[in-house]
C-alpha positions in Angstrom: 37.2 -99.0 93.1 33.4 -99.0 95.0 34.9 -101.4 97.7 37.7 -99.3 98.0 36.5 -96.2 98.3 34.1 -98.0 101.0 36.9 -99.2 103.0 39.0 -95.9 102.9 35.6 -94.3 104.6 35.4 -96.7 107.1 39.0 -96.3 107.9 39.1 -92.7 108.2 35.9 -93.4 110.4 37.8 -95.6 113.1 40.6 -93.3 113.1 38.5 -89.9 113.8 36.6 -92.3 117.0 39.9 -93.4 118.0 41.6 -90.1 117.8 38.6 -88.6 119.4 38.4 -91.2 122.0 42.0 -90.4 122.9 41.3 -86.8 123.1 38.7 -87.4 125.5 40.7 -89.9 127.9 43.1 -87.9 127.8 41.1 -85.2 128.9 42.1 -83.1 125.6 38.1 -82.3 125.2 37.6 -80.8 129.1 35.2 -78.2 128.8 35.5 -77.5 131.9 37.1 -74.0 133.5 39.9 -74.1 136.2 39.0 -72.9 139.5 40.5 -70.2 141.1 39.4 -69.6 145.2 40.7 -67.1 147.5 41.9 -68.6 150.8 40.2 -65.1 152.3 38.3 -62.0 151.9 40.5 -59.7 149.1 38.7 -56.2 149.4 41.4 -53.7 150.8 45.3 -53.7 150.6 47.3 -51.8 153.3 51.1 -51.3 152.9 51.0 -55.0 152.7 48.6 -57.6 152.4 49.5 -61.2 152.3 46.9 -63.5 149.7 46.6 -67.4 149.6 44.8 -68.5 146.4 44.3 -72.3 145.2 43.9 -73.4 141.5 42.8 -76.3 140.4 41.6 -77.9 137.5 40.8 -81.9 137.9 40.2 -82.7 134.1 43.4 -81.5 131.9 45.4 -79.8 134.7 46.6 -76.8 134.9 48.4 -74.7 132.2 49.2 -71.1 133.4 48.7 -68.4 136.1 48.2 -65.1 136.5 47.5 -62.7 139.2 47.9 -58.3 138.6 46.6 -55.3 139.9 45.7 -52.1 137.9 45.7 -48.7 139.0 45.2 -45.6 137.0 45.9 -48.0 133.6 49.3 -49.1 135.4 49.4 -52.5 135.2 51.5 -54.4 138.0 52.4 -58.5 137.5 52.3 -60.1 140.7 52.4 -63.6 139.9 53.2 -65.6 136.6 53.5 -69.4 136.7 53.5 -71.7 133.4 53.7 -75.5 134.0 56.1 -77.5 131.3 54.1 -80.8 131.3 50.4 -81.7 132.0 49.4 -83.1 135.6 49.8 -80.0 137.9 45.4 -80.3 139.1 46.2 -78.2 141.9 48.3 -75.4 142.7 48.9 -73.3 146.6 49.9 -69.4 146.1 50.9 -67.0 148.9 52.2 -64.1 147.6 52.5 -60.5 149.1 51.0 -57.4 147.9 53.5 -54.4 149.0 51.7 -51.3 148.0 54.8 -48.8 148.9 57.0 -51.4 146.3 54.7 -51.4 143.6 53.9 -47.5 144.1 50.5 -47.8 144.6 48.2 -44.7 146.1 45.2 -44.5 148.3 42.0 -45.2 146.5 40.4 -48.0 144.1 42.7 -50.8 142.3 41.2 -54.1 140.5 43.0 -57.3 140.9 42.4 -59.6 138.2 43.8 -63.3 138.8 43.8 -65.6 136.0 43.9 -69.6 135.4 44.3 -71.3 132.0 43.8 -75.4 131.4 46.2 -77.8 129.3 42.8 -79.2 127.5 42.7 -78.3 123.6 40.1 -75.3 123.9 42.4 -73.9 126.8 39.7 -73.4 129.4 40.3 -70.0 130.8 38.9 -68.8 134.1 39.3 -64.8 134.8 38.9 -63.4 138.9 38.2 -59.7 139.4 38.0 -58.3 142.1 37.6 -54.6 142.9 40.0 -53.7 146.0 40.8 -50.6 148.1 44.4 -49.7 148.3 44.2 -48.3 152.2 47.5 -47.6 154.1 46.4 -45.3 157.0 46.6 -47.6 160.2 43.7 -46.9 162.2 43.9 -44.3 165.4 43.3 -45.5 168.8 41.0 -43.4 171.7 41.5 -44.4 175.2 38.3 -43.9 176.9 39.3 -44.3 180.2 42.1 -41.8 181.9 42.7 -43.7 184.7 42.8 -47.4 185.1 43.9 -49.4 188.5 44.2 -52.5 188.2 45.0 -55.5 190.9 47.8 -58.0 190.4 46.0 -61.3 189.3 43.4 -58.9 188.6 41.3 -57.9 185.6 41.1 -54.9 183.9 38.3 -53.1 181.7 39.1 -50.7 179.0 37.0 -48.5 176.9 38.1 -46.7 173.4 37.6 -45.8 170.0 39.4 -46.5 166.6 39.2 -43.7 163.7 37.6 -46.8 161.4 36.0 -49.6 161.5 38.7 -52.5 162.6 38.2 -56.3 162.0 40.2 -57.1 165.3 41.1 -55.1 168.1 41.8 -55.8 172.0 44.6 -55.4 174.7 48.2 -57.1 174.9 49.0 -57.6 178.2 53.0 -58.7 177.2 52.0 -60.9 174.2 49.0 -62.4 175.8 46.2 -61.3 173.5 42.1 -60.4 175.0 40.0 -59.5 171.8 37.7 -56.2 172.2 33.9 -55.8 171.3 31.5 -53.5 170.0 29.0 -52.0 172.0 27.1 -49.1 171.6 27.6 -46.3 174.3 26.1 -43.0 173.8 25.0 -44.1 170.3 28.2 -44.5 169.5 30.1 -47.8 168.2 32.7 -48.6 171.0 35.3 -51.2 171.8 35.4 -52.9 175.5 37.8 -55.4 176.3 38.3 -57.2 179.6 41.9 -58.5 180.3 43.1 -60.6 183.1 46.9 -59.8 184.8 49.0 -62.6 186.4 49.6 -62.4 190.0 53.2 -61.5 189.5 52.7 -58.4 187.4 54.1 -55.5 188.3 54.2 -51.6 186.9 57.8 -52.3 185.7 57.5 -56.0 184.0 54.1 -55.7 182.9 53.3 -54.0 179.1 49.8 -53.2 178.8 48.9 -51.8 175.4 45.5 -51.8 173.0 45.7 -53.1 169.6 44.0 -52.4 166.7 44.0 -54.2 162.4 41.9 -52.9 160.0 40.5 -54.9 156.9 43.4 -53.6 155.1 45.9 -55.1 157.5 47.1 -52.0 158.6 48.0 -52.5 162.3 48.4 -49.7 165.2 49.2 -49.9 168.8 48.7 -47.2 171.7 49.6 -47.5 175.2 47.0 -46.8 178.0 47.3 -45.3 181.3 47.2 -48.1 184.2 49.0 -48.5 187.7 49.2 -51.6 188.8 48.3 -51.8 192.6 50.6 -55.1 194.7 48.4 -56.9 196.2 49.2 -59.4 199.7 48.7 -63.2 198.0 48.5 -66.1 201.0 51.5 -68.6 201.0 50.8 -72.4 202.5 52.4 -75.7 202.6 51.0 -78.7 201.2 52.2 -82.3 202.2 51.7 -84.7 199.8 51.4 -88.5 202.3 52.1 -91.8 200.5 47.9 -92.0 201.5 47.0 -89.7 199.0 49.2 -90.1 195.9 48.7 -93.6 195.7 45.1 -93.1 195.9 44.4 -89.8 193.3 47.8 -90.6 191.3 46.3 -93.9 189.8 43.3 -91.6 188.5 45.6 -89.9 186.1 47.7 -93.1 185.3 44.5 -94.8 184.1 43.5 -92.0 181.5 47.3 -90.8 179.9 49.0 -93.4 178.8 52.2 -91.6 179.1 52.2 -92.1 182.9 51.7 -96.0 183.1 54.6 -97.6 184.8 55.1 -94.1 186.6 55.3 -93.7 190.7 53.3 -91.4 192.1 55.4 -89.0 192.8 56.3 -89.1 189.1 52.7 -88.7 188.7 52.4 -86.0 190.2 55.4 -84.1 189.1 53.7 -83.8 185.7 50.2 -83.1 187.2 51.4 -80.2 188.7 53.5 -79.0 185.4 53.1 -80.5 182.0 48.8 -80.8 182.9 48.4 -77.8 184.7 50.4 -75.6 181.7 47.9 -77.6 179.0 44.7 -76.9 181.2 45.9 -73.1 181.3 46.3 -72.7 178.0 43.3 -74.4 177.0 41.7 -72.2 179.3 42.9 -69.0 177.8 42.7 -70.1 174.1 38.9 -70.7 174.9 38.2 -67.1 176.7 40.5 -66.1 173.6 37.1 -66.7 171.4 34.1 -65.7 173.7 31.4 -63.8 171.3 30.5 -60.2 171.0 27.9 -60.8 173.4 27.6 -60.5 177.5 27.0 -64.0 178.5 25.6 -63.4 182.0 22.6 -61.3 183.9 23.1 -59.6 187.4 26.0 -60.0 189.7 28.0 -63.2 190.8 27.1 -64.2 193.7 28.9 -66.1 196.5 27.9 -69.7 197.9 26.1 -69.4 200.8 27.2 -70.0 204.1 30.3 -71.5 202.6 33.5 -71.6 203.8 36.7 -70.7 201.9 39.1 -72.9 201.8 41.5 -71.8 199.2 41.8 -68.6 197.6 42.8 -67.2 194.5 46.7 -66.7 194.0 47.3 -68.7 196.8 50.8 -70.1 196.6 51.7 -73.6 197.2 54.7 -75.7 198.3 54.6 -79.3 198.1 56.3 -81.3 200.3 57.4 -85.0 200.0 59.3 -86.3 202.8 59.5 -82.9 204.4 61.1 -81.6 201.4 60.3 -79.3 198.8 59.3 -81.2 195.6 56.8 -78.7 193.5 55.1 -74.8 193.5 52.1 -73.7 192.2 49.9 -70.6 192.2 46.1 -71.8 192.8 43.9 -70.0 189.8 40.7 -70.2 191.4 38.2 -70.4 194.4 38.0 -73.4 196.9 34.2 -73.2 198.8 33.1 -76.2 200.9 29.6 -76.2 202.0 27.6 -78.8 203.5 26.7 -81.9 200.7 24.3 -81.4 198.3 24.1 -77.4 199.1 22.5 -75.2 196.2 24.5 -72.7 194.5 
């Protein structure tokens, strides 16, 4: 009886270490709490704000989700996900808050997003977050009454916005210059310089200010301009068998898509395909300057230098005598003597 009552210890032993060894591979015992992270800053909701979230959970997985907003003891259920079967360690949510759908007023909300585990103390982690439920769109103040601005010139614009604004600037069309914030008169104000193509014009050309606020509401407001035509030089440019087979190679030698090209080939996507990726590098780059002047004084012309292309000059190639390519030169050709300063 001794020796049996030994053995049934030990047995009942082994099997509590083996059942708790199972638990723990299997990730039963995760302590653990899921994570929950916001793909962005969640503080205000306009008429509709669009949220990313990520759960994950890299022990037991993920069991549930959650995500509601509360108003005046209303409680509103804006997401609600369960998972059948263990394995889901990560989870991607975009979701829409529509604050007119869910009849939500102006003033202070609280958002409460929640994650549950599939480990056998169900793990719960709990997100609040007080928001501001803000669906005014902000009110634009043009500064400037008049504004005359060159073709393929740029343009400056002063103005005001009723609140503070996370983005604001001018479309010209759908190109896009971000505005700053100075102070003028001790008063915050926006400035935005904006460049026109040399083929705009008074009745092509939209020109409009722009303004989002942190609750996503978004205004526009038109501004008063006049675009003044402006006289741009036209030239021909013949392109000799000389000089494409001895710039062309240049290229061939760094793309790889232009080996086993001729030069004229060459230089059919030089003047296209490269120049319209060199352009838009260009403009996503000025797209992203700082809110901060990055020069002192005036700019001031090369010395004793003469010009030898201008800008908006347009160009005809020629191969052959005939007409093989256009372009519109985007900058300022100076030649000085070698080694002059600037």
């Amino acid at each position: 009886m001794k020796k049996t009552g030994v053995y049934a210890a030990v047995a009942v032993v082994v099997l509590l270490a083996g059942a708790l060894g199972w638990l723990y591979f299997a990730d039963y015992l995760d302590w653990e709490k899921p994570v929950i992270k916001l793909d962005s800053d969640l503080t205000a909701v306009g008429r509709q704000k669009d949220v990313g979230i990520t759960f994950s959970d890299a022990q037991s997985g993920l069991s549930s989700l959650k995500m509601e907003i509360v108003q005046d003891n209303k409680t509103h259920l804006l997401l609600q996900e369960t998972f059948p079967s263990r394995g889901h360690r990560q989870k991607a949510v975009q979701l829409a808050i529509n604050s007119e759908a869910l009849k939500l007023k102006n003033g202070p909300a609280v958002i409460q997003i929640t994650a549950r585990d599939c480990s056998l103390f169900k793990n719960e982690a709990i997100v609040v977050q007080q928001v501001r439920i803000d669906t005014l769109p902000p009110q634009i103040f043009v500064l400037n009454p008049v504004n005359y601005i060159n073709q393929g010139g740029t343009g400056f614009i002063t103005y005001r916005t009723s609140k503070p604004c996370v983005l604001t600037g001018v479309y010209v069309n759908d190109q896009f210059a971000p505005g700053h914030t100075i102070v003028i008169n001790n008063q915050p104000t926006s400035v935005a310089y904006f460049a026109l193509g040399t083929d705009a014009s008074n009745a092509q050309t939209k020109i409009a200010l722009f303004a989002r606020d942190d609750a996503g509401n978004e205004a526009r407001a038109s501004m008063p301009y006049t675009i003044k035509p402006k006289k741009f030089r036209a030239d021909q440019v013949n392109l000799s068998d000389t000089f494409l087979q001895k710039i062309m190679p240049e290229f061939q030698s760094s793309i790889p898509a232009l080996q086993g090209k001729t030069p004229v080939e060459v230089f059919a996507y030089v003047n296209t395909t490269l120049r319209d990726e060199n352009t838009k590098t260009i403009q996503a780059i000025c797209g992203k300057s700082i809110n901060k002047k990055l020069w002192e004084g005036a700019f001031l012309r090369m010395r004793d230098a003469s010009p030898m292309a201008l800008f908006g000059d347009q160009r005809t190639y020629l191969v052959d005598g005939k007409p093989f390519g256009a372009s519109v030169h985007l900058g300022v050709d100076l030649a000085s003597t070698a080694h002059a300063p600037i």
